[in-house]
N, C-alpha and C positions, 0 to 999 in steps of 0.2 A: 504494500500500500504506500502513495505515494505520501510522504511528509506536508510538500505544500499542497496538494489539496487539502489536507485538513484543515492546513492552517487559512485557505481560501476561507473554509465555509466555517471556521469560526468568525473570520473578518465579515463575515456577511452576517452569521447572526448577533456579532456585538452592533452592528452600524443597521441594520434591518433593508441597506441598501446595496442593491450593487455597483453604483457609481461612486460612494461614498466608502466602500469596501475595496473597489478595484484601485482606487487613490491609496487608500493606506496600502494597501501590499504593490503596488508600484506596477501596476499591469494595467493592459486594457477592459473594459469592462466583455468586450466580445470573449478575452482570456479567459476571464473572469467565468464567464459563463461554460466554455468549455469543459475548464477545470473540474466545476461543480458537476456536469451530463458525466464527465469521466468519472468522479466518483457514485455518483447515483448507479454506472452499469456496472460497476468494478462490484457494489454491494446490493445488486438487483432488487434494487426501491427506490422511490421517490424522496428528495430529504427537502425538498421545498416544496411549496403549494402557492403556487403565485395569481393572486388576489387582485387583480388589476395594478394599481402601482406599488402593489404591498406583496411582502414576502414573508411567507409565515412557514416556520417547522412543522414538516408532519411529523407525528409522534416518531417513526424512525430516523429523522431528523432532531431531534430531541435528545433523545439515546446516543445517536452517534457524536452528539457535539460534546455531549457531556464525559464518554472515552475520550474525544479526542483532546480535548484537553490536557487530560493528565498523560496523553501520546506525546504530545506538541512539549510538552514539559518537561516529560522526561528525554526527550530526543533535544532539547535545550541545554540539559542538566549534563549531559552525556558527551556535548561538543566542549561546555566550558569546563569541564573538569580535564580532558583531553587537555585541552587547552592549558589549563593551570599546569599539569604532569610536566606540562614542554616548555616550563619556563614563561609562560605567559599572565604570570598574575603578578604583574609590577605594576598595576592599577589601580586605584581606588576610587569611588564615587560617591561622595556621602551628600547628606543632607543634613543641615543643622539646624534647628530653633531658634530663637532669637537671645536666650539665657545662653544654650549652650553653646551659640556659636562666639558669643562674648567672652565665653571662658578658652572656647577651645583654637579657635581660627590661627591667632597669631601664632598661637605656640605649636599647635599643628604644622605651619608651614615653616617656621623656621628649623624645628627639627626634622621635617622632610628633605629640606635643604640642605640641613648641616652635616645628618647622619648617614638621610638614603637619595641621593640626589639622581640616581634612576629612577625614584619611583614615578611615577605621575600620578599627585594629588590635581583632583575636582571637586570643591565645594559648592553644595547649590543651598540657597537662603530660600525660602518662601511659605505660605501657610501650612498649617499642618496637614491639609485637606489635599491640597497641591504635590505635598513630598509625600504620600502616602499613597496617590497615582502611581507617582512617578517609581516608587519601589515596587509596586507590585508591577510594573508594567516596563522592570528588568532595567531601567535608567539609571537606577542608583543603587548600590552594594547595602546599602547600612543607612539609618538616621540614628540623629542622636537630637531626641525631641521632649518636651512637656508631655509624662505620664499621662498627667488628668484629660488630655486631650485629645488620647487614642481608647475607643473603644474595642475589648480582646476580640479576637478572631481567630481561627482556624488557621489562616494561611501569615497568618502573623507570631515569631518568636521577637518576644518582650523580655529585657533581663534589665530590672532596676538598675540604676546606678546610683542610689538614693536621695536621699533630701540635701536642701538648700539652703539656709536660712536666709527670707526676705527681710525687706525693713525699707523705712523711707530716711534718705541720702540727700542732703544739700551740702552748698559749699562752704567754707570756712567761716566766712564774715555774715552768714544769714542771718537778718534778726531773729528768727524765731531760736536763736543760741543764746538768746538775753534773755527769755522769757525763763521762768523758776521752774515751770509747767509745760509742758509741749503736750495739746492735746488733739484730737483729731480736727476740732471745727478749727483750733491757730493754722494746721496745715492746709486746710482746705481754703484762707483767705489767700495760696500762692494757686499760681499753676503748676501742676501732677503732671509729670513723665514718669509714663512706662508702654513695656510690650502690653498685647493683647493678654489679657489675664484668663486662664480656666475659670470656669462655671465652680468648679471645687473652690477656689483660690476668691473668689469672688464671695460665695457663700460664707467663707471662713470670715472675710472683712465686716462682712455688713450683719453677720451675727454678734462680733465683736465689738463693732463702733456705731452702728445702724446704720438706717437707710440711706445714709450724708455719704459714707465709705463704697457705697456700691462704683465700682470701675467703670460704668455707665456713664454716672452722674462725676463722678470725681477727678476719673483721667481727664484733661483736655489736650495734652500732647501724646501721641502716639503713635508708635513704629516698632518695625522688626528689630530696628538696628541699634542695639544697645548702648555702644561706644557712640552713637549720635546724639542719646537721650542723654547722657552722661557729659557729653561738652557743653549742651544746651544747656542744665543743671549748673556747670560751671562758669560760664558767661550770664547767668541770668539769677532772680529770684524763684526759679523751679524748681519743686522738690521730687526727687528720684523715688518711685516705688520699685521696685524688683528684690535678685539676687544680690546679696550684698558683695560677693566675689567677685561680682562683675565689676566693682566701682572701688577695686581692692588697692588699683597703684594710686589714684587721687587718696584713698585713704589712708592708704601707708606715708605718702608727701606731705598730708597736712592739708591741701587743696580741699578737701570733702571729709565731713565731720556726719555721724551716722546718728540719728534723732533719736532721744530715750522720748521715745512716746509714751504718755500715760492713759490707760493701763498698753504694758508693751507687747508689741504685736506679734501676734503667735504663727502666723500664715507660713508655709513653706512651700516652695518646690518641690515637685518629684518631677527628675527626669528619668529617659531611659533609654536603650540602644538596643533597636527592632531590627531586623530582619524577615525574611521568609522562609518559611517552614520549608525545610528540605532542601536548600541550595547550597552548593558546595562552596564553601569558604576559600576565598583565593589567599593566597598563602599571606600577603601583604593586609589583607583586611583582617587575620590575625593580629596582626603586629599592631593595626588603628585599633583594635577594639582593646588589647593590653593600656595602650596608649591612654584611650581614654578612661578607662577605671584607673590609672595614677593620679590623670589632672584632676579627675572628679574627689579622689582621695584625698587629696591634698587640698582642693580647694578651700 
């Protein structure tokens, strides 16, 4: 049986089209079509029932797409391991969060550079919903993402890298450093930088402080990119919510002074570093996932 046909007529029933199908696998749609008549006589049936401009599974269309899948995966699984044997996993492709790309980015690449300067690092930044695509649909090796923001799966392997401690960050000279009392409504007279917050992380706030702390209501600056949120903070009267690691070298210099807020704020991170169920580890995404359980350790 032939490989790409299968992988034709799953292209055809993720996209439900054949023009929309023949584009992703890079053929013409008349291929296209062939492809799929050669599988229909290769397993003497019918696997589409074409409905005027619609294309729908017959039930042995159904059945077959559903083998074929785990065909097409393991016939995937089977090239890159090959692959890896012959010396070809000096790759890596991660995706990172906006916490843990603040902790891990620079020091990531400067020891790729200093240590393994064959290897070839790609970092991809974007939502969670985005990198979460993009690994199951083989772009990217590994994330290293916000726990509270992946819901578990089957085709998903989750390995904590555990907590964070948050907290709200301004810079040295802040007035609210004058005040005796640092309480939630004195913070909330500045403007709040941070990343996107979980729903967990979120709930934690506004159980604590009330409905004034909801990240809703309270962020008015926000982005993925943490070291932006964190200069912003430092040029201005904005106060920093997040990981407090991230805003570790202003606070080790003295630049950023980290707020005893009353009562003090309990809310943590949990990140963690996902993959898919059953793919062969290439020998270098060993080495990033050691990598990152040090920085997270240490952090």
């Amino acid at each position: 049986m032939n490989i790409k046909h299968l992988e034709h007529l799953l292209a055809l029933a993720d996209t439900g089209s054949f023009s929309r199908a023949a584009e992703q696998c890079f053929i013409t749609q008349s291929a296209l079509s062939r492809s799929i008549q050669n599988l229909e006589e290769e397993l003497g049936g019918q696997l589409l029932d074409r409905i005027g401009k619609r294309n729908e599974l017959t039930p042995l269309g159904c059945e077959v797409v559903v083998r074929a899948r785990r065909i097409v995966l393991e016939a995937s699984e089977l090239q890159r391991s090959a692959e890896l044997l012959q010396g070809g996993g000096g790759q890596i492709r991660v995706g990172l969060g906006s916490g843990p790309g603040a902790l891990l980015t620079t020091p990531l690449l400067c020891h790729a550079a200093g240590q393994h300067p064959d290897l070839r690092v790609s970092i991809t930044r974007g939502s969670t919903e985005l990198q979460l695509l993009q690994l199951r649909a083989r772009q990217l090796d590994a994330l290293v993402i916000d726990a509270y923001r992946v819901a578990p799966a089957p085709d998903l392997h989750i390995t904590s890298l555990g907590y964070q401690p948050a907290g709200f960050v301004c810079r040295a000279d802040h007035p609210l450093l004058q005040l005796p009392h640092v309480g939630i409504a004195d913070v909330l007279r500045y403007p709040v930088a941070s990343t996107p917050l979980s729903d967990e992380v979120a709930r934690l706030l506004v159980a604590q402080y009330g409905s004034a702390a909801d990240p809703q209501r309270m962020v008015t600056l926000q982005g993925e990119e943490v070291a932006s949120l964190i200069a912003a903070v430092e040029r201005s009267l904005a106060v920093y919510l997040g990981i407090v690691a991230a805003a570790r070298e202003g606070l080790q210099t003295g630049r950023l002074v980290q707020l005893d807020l009353q009562p003090a704020q309990r809310a943590q991170a949990h990140f963690a570093y996902i993959t898919l169920q059953g793919r062969t580890e290439a020998p270098a995404l060993a080495w990033f996932r050691g990598f990152v359980a040090q920085v997270f350790a240490t952090a």
